[in-house]
C-alpha positions, 0 to 999 in steps of 0.5 A, spaced: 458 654 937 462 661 937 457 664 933 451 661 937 454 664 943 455 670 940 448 671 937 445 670 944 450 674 947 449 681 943 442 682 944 443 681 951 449 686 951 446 691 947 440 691 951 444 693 957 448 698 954 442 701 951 438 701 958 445 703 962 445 709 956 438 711 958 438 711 965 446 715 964 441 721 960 435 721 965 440 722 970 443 727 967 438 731 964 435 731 972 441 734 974 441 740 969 434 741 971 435 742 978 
């Protein structure tokens, strides 16, 4: 039950992180451009 929860769960996790992460460098690199 655990490892079930946790396979749907980390795909998910990880899929946020690396949107907030992506998001996080685009805003970054517009703020140094300007």
């Amino acid at each position: 039950m655990i490892l079930f929860f946790s396979s749907l769960i980390a795909p998910i996790f990880v899929g946020i992180t690396l949107a907030t992460y992506k998001y996080w460098l685009e805003h970054r690199s517009d703020k140094k451009h300007k």
